[in-house]
C-alpha positions in Angstrom: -2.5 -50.6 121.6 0.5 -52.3 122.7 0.4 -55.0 125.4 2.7 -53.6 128.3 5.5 -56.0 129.6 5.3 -58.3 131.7 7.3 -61.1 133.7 9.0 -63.6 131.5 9.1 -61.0 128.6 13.2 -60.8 127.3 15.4 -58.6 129.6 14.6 -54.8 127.7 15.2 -52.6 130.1 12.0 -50.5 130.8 11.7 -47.2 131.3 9.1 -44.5 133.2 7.1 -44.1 129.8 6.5 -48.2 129.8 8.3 -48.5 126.7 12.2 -50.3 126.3 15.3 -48.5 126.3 16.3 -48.1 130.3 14.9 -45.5 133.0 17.8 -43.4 132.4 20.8 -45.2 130.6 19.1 -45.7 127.6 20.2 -48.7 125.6 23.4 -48.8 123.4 22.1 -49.7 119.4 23.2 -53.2 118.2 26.8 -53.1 117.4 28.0 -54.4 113.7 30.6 -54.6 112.1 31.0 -51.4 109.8 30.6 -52.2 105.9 30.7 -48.9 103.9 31.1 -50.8 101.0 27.6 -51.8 101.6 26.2 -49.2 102.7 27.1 -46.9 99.7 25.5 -49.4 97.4 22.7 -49.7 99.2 22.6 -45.9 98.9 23.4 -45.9 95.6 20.7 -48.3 94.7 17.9 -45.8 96.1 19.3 -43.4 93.6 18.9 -45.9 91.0 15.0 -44.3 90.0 17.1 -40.9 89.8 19.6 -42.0 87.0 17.8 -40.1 84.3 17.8 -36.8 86.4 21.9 -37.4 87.4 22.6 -38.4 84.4 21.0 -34.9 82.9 23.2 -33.4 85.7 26.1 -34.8 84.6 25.6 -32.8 81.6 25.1 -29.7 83.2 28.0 -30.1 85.3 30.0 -30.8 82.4 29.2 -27.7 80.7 29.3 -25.5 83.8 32.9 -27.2 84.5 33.3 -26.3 80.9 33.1 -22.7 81.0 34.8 -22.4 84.6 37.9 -24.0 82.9 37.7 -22.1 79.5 37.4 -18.8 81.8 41.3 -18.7 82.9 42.2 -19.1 79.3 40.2 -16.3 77.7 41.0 -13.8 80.9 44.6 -14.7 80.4 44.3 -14.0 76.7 43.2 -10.2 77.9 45.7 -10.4 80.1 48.4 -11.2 76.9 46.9 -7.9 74.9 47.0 -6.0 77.7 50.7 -7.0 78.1 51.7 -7.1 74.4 50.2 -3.3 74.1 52.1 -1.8 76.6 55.8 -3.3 75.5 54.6 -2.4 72.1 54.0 1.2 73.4 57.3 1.3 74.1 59.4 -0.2 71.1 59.6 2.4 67.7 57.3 2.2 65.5 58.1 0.8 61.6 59.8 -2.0 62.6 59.1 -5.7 63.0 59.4 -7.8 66.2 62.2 -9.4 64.7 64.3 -6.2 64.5 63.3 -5.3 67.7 64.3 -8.3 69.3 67.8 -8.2 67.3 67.9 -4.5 68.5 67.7 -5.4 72.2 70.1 -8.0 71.7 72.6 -5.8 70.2 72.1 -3.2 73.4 72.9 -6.5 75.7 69.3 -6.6 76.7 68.9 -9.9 76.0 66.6 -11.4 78.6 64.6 -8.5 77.9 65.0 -9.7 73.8 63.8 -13.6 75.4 60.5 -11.8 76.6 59.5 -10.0 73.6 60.0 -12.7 71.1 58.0 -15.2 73.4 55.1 -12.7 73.1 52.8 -11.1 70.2 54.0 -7.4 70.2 53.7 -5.3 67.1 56.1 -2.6 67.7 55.0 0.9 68.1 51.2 -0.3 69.1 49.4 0.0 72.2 47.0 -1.8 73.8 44.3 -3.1 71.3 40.9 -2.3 72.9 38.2 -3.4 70.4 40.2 -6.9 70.3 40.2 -6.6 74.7 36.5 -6.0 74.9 36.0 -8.7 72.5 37.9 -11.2 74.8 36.3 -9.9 78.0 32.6 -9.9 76.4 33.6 -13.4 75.8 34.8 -13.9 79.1 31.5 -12.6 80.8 29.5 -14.3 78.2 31.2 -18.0 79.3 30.9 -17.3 83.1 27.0 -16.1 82.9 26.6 -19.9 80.9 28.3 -21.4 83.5 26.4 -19.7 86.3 23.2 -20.5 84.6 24.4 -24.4 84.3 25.0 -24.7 87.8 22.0 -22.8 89.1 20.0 -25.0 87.1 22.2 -28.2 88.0 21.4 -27.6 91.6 17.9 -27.3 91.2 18.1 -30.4 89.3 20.1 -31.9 92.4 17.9 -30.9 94.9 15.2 -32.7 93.6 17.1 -35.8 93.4 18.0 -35.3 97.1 14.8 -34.6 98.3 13.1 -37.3 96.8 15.5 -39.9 97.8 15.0 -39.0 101.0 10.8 -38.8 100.8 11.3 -42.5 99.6 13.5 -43.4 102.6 10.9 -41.7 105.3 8.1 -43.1 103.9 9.9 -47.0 103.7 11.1 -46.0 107.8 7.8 -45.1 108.2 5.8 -48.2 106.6 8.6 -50.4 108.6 7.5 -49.1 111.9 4.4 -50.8 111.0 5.5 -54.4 110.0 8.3 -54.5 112.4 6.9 -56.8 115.6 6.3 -56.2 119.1 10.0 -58.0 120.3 11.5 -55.5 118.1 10.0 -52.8 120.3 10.7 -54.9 123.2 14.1 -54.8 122.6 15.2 -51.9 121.0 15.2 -48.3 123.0 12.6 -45.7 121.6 14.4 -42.9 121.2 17.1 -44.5 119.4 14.4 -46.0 117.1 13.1 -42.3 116.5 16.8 -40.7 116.0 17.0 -43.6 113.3 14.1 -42.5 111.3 14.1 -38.4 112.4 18.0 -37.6 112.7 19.9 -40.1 110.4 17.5 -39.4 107.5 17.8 -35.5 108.1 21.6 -36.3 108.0 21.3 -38.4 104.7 19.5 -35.3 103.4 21.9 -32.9 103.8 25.0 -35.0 102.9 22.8 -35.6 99.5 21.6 -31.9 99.2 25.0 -30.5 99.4 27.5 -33.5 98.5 26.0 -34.6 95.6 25.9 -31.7 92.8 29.7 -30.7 94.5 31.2 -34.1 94.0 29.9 -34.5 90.3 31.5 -30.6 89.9 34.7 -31.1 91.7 35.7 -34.4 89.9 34.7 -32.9 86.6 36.3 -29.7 87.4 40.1 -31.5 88.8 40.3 -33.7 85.3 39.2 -30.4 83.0 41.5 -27.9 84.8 44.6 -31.2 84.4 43.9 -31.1 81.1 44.0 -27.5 80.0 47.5 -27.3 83.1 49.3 -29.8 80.6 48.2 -28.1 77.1 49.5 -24.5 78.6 52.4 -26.1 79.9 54.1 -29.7 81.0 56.5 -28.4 82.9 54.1 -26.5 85.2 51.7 -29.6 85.5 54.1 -32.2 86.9 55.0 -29.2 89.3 51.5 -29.2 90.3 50.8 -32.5 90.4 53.7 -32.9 93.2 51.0 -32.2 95.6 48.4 -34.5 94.6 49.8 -37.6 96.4 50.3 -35.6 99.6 47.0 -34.4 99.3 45.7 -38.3 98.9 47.7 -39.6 102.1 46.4 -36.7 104.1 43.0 -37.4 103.3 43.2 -41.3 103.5 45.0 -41.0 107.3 42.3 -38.3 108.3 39.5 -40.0 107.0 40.4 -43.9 108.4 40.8 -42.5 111.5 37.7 -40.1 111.7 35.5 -42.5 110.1 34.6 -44.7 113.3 34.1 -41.5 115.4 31.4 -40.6 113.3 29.8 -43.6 113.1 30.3 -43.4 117.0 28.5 -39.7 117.0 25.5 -40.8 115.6 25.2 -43.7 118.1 25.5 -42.3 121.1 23.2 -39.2 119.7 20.3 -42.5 119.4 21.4 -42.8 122.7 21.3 -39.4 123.9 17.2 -39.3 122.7 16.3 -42.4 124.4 17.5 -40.8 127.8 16.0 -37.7 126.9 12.7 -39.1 126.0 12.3 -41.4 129.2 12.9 -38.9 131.4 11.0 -36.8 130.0 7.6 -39.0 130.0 8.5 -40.1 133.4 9.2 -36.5 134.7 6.7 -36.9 137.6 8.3 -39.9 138.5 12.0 -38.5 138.7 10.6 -36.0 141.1 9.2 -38.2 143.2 11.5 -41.0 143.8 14.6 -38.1 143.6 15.9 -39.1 141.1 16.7 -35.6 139.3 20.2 -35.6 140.2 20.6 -39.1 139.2 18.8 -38.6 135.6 21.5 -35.3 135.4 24.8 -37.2 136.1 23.7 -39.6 133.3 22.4 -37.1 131.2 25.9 -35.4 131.7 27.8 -38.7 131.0 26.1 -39.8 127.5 26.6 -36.1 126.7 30.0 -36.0 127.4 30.2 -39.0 125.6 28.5 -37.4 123.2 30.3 -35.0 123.2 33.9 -36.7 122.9 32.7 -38.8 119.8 31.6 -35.8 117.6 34.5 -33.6 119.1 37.2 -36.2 117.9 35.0 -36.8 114.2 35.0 -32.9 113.7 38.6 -32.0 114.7 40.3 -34.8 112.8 38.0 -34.6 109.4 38.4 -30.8 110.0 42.3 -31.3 109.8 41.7 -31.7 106.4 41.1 -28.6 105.2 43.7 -26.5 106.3 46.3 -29.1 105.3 44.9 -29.2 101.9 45.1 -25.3 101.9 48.7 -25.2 102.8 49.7 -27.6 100.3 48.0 -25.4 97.9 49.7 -22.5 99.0 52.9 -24.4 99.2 51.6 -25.4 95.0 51.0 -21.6 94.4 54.7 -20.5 95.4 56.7 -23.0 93.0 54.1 -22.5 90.1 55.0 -18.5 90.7 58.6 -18.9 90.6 58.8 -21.3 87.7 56.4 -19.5 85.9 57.8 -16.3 86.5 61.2 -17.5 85.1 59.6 -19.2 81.9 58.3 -15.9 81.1 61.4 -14.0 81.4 62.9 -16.3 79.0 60.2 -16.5 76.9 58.7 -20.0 77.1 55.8 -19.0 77.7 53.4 -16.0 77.8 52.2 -14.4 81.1 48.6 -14.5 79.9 48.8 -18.1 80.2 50.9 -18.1 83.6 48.5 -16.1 85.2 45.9 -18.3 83.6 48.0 -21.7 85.1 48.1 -20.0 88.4 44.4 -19.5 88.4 44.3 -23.3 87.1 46.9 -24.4 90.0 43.9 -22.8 92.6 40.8 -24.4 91.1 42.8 -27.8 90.6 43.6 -27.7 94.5 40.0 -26.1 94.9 38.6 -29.1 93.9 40.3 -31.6 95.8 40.2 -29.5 98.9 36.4 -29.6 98.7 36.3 -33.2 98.3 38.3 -33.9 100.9 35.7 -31.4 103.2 32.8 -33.4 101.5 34.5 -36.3 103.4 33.6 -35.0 106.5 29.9 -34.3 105.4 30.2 -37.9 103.5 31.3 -39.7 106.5 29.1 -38.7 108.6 25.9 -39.6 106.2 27.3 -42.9 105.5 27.7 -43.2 109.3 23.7 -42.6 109.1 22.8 -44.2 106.1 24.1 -47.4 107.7 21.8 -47.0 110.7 19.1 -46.5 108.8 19.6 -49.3 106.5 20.4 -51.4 109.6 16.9 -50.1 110.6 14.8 -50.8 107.5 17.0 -54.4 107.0 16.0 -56.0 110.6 13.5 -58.7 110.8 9.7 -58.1 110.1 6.8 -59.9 110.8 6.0 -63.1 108.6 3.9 -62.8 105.9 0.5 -63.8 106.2 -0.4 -66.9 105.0 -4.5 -66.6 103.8 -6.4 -69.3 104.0 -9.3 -68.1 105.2 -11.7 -65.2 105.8 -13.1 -63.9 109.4 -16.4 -61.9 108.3 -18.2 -61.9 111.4 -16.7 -63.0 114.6 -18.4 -64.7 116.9 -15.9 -64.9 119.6 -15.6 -68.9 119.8 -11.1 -69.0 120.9 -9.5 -72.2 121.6 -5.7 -73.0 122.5 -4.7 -76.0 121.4 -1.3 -77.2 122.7 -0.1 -74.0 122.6 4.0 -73.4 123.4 5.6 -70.2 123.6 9.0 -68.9 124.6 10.9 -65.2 124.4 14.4 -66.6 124.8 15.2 -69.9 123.5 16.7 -70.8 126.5 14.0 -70.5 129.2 10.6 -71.8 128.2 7.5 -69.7 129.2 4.5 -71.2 127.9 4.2 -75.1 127.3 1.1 -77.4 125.9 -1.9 -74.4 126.8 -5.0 -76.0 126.4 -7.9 -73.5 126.6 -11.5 -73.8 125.0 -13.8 -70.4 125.2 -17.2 -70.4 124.1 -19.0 -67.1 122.4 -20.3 -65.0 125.3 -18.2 -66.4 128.4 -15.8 -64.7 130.4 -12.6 -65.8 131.3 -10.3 -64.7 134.0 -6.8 -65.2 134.2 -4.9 -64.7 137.4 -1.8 -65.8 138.6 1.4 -64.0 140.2 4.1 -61.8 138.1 5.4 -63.7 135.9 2.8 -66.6 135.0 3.0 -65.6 131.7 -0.7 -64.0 131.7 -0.1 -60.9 129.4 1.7 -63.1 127.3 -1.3 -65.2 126.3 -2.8 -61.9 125.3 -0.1 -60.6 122.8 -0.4 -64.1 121.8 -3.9 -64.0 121.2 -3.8 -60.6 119.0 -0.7 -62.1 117.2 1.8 -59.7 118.3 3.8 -62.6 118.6 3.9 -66.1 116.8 3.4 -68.8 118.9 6.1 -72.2 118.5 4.2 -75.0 118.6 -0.1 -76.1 118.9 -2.4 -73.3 117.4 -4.8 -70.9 118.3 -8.1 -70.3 116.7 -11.0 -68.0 116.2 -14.7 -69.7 115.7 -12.4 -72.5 114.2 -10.2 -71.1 112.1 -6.3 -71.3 113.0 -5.4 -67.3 113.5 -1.9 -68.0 111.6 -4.4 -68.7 108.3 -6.1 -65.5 108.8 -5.0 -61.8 108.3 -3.5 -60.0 111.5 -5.6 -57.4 110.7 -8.3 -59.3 110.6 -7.8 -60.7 113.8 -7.0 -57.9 115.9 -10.3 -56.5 114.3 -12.0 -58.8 116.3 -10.2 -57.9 119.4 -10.7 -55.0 121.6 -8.3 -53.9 124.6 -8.4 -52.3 127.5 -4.9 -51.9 129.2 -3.5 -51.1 132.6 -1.2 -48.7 130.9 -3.3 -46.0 128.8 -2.4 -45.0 125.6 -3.5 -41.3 124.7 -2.1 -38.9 121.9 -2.5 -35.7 121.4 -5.7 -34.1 120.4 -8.9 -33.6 121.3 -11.1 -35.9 123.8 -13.2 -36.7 120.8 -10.7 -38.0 118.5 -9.1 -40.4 121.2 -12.2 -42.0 122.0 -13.3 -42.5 118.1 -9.9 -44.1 117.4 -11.8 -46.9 118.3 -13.8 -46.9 115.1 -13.1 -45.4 112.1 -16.0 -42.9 110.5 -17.6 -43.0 114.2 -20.1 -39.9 114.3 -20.3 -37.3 117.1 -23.6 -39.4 118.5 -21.1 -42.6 118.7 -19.1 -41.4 120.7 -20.9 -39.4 122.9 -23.0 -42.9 123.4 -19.7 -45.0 124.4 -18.7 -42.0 126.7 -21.7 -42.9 128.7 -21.1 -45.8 128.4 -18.0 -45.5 130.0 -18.9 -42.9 132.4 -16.6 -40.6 130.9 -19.5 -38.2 129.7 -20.0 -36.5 132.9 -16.6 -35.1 133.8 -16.1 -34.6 130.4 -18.9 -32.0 130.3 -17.4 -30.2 133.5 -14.3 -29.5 131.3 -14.5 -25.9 129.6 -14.2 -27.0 126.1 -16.2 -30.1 126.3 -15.2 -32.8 124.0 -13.1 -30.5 122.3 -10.9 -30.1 124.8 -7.4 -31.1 123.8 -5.2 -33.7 125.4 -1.2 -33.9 125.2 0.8 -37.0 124.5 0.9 -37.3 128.3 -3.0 -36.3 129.2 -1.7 -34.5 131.8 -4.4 -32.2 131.8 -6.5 -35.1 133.4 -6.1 -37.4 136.1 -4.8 -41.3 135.4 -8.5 -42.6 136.4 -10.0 -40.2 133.7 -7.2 -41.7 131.2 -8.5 -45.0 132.1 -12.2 -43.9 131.5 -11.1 -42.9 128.3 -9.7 -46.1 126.9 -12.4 -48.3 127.7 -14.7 -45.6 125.8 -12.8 -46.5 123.1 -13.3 -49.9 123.6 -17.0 -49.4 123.8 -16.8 -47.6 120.9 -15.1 -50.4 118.9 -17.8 -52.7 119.3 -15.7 -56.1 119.4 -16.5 -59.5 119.2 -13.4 -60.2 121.8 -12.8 -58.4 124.7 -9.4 -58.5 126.4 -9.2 -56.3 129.9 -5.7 -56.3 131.2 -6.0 -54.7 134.7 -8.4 -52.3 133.1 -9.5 -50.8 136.5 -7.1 -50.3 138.5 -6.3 -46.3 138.0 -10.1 -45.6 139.0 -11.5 -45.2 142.1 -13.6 -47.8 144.0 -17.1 -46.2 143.4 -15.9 -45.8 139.4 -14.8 -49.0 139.3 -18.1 -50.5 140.8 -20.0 -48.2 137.5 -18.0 -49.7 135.2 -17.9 -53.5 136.5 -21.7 -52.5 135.4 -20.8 -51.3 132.2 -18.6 -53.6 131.8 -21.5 -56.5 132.3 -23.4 -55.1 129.9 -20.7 -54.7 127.2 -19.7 -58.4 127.7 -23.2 -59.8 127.0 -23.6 -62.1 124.1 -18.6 -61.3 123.6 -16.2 -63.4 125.1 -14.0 -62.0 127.4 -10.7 -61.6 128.6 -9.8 -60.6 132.2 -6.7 -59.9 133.8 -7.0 -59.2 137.2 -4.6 -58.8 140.5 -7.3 -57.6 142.3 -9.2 -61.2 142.9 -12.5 -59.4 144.4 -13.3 -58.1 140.7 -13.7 -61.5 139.0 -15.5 -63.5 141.3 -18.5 -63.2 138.7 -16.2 -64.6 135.6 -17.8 -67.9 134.0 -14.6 -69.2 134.4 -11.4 -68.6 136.3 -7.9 -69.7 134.8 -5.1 -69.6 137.4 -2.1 -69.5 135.8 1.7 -70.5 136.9 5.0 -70.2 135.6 2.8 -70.6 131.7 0.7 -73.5 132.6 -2.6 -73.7 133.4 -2.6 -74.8 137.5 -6.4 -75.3 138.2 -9.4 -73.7 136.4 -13.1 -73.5 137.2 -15.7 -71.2 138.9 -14.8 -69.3 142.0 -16.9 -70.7 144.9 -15.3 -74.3 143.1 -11.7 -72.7 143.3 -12.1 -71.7 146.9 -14.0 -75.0 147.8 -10.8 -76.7 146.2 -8.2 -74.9 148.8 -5.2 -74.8 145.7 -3.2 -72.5 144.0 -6.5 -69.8 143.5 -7.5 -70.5 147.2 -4.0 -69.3 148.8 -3.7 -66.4 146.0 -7.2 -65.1 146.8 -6.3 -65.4 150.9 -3.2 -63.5 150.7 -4.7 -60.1 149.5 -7.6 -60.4 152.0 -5.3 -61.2 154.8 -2.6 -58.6 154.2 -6.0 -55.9 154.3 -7.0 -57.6 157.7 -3.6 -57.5 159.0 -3.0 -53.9 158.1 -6.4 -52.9 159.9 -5.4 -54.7 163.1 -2.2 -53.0 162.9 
């Protein structure tokens, strides 16, 4: 469990669910400058284990491009017999082409001469209908190949997708765990979770549908280019006009849309982090009237929301339509020159129709590309905040040098110096010795720095200077795990998931049995309300627990402790969401769990440590006076005015 902040911890805003991130304005991510260069390496690198399957792909693709581009050709050879048969219908039979031609031009028909000599009509026959089947069996024969190709190029695809995107959840997921507490500290939760949940999701569907339609489109522009120029030079450079105009459109668009993407995925990070404060700290919002507040900023990141993806999706959708009317403005001028080419007989109308059918899938292409720039965008946009994400700091290695089999709960601080900020020093030359089996209070006002010796203590942060060990061993030469084995906690803010009663109390041990837990629940005193509840230990708990009280949440986490067995005990305010007769039972408990551990115990509430072996008061992260409590008191310092003060505030409130 985490260690909840404190005074002296770095300024992250904290919000109702105890975590970072702001009550309700959430916490803008770290702003970077923008490398897509990088970023689409980085991306390209995770599809590095993938190269066999793309590369496979890119065979497929190639002969599914194949057979779309072959397609226009064959169909506009049907087209030409179709054509040839019915001007052949009409000429006399008998003669050859030639005389036919020379006929017309005799009779002044001579464009109609220019037509007939730039096609294959045999005159006095019609259409030729085995040779037409042929060419259409053909035809279907190519575009089934092609279908198959593609159906089985995107099945290939999807694989590659998905997989690449496993690998990138599971590293999010594994970096969650060796990121360290100041990264938590300063870094808001929900955009923390919209980096690993709605970035990736993005990443997966600009993958799933960009990748197979990229490899296809530029395959498909330079194929269809090259069968344009066989049919006809003329008509190619006509089509080509467009290209440029196409590029600059898409350049412009894309420049400018680029940063409103990147700016839509922020602020959706942003969005979640408001969302999920207020929504753990719902009761909170009611009760301090706060609803209308937590709305007006709600409605401000959304608008802002709002206002980013509105601007991304209008300008990358400008694309589309533009492209499209240059296409259309493409189709026109191919029409008209082609239409006049075959009227003179330059070239056949089989293979204009087939050119026009070219000009659409050459513009085709580029027109999806430049709509996969929106999709592209916006992944990169993602891809960069996760990478971000998975490229921040993590904690240090660990340095083994020794092993900690069984603890015996011996700590000492040695000179121990500590800051969060560079700037403003916290802790400075801690000197503490604990032997196994004593108890240890700390105490001191906000700010002292007590918690912090705690996250200290479990490693969640590495101290500067001096050392810290357990039964002699310096904690930086021993495994963190190993360490916080040895530690159990017990914190002022509960930490409760979602399942049963039984399975949050044996999170405290691993392989616990049913008898295990049931025996630190009475421990604990959890065991009789816990029987009162319909279901038992069975009953299951939300994320919240609201389904019982904050006392029973309480009761709960130090069954867990008691479960866990540990050599170490640290109790950060551990009783103060139970009532006074509760907390009286578990003072008892608590006795007997301590015997032959060392102890921990943080404690506003100075009546509940007067029995402590030792009392450490703490001040602004040194170590002010320490001893028993009758010798504190009989001293009249720092403990004797603390302990005063909260007995004199209750006497002045019953005069009053």
């Amino acid at each position: 469990m985490m260690a909840r902040n404190v005074g002296g911890r770095p300024p992250a805003r904290v919000g109702f669910g105890g975590g970072p991130g702001g009550g309700f304005g959430g916490m803008l991510p770290p702003q970077k400058t923008k490398d897509l260069g990088k970023t689409l390496r980085q991306l390209l690198a995770r599809l590095q284990p993938e190269r066999v399957r793309i590369a496979i792909s890119a065979m497929l693709a190639l002969g599914s491009v194949a057979g779309t581009v072959i397609g226009p050709k064959i169909i506009g050879n049907a087209t030409n017999v179709i054509f040839d048969g019915v001007i052949g219908k009409s000429l006399p039979a008998g003669i050859t082409k030639q005389q036919a031609v020379a006929g017309l031009r005799a009779q002044g028909h001579g464009q109609i001469a220019d037509l007939v000599s730039g096609s294959n009509v045999v005159p006095g026959h019609g259409i030729d209908f085995t040779r037409l089947g042929q060419i259409l069996a053909l035809a279907a024969l190519v575009y089934i190949l092609a279908a198959a190709l593609t159906w089985l190029l995107s099945y290939i695809m999807a694989g590659v997708a998905q997989r690449t995107v496993y690998g990138l959840r599971r590293d999010a997921d594994a970096k969650l765990a060796r990121l360290p507490l100041k990264y938590f500290d300063s870094h808001a939760h929900g955009d923390v979770l919209s980096r690993v949940t709605n970035d990736i999701d993005n990443i997966t569907t600009t993958l799933q549908q960009g990748l197979s339609q990229f490899l296809t489109s530029t395959l498909t522009i330079v194929g269809v280019l090259a069968v344009m120029v066989w049919i006809s030079p003329l008509l190619a450079a006509v089509a080509l006009v467009t290209v440029p105009l196409s590029i600059v459109v898409t350049l412009l668009v894309a420049r400018r849309s680029q940063r409103h993407f990147a700016a839509q995925w922020q602020r959706t990070g942003v969005l979640n982090g408001q969302v999920e404060q207020v929504h753990t700290g719902h009761a909170l919002v009611q009760v301090f009237g706060r609803r209308r507040k937590a709305i007006e900023e709600f409605s401000q990141t959304n608008q802002a929301l709002y206002e980013a993806s509105f601007r991304a999706q209008f300008l990358s959708g400008i694309i589309m339509p533009a492209m499209a009317f240059l296409g259309n403005v493409n189709y026109v001028v191919i029409a008209a020159v082609g239409g006049y080419r075959v009227a003179t007989g330059s070239i056949t109308l089989g293979d204009v129709q087939a050119f026009i059918q070219y000009s659409r899938q050459f513009t085709m292409p580029i027109t999806q590309l430049a709509g996969q720039l929106n999709l592209l965008q916006s992944g990169l946009a993602s891809a960069e905040r996760v990478f971000e994400f998975l490229g921040d700091e993590e904690e240090a290695p660990d340095r083994v040098r020794g092993e900690l089999r069984e603890p015996q709960g011996e700590v000492a601080l040695e000179h121990v110096s500590f800051r969060y900020e560079p700037e403003k020093p916290l802790i400075t030359d801690f000197n503490l010795e604990v032997r196994p089996g004593q108890t240890i209070a700390i105490v001191g006002p906000t700010g002292a720095g007590k918690t912090t010796i705690v996250n200290l203590l479990m490693r969640f942060y590495e101290i500067e200077d001096g050392r810290i060990c357990l039964d002699g061993m310096n904690t930086r030469d021993l495994r963190r795990d190993d360490v916080r084995r040895a530690f159990g906690m017990v914190l002022q803010d509960t930490w409760i998931f979602t399942g049963t009663i039984r399975d949050n109390i044996g999170y405290g041990k691993i392989g616990a049995t049913n008898d295990e837990i049931v025996a630190a629940a009475q421990a604990a005193y959890v065991d009789p309300f816990v029987r009162t509840l319909p279901d038992g230990y069975d009953t299951v708990l939300t994320d919240d627990a609201s389904n019982i009280s904050a006392g029973q949440k309480q009761l709960l986490t130090i069954a867990r402790a008691f479960l866990a067995d540990p050599a170490v005990l640290i109790l950060d305010e551990a009783t103060s969401s139970v009532d006074t007769r509760t907390e009286v039972l578990i003072q008892h408990a608590m006795a007997r769990l301590r015997q032959n551990r060392t102890s921990f115990v943080i404690a506003h509430r100075l009546s509940t440590i007067r029995n402590a072996d030792s009392i450490v008061v703490m001040d602004q992260g040194r170590i002010v006076e320490q001893g028993s409590h009758a010798e504190l008191l009989r001293r009249g310092g720092f403990y004797y005015t603390l302990y005063n003060s909260q007995f004199s505030d209750v006497l002045e409130e019953q005069a009053s």
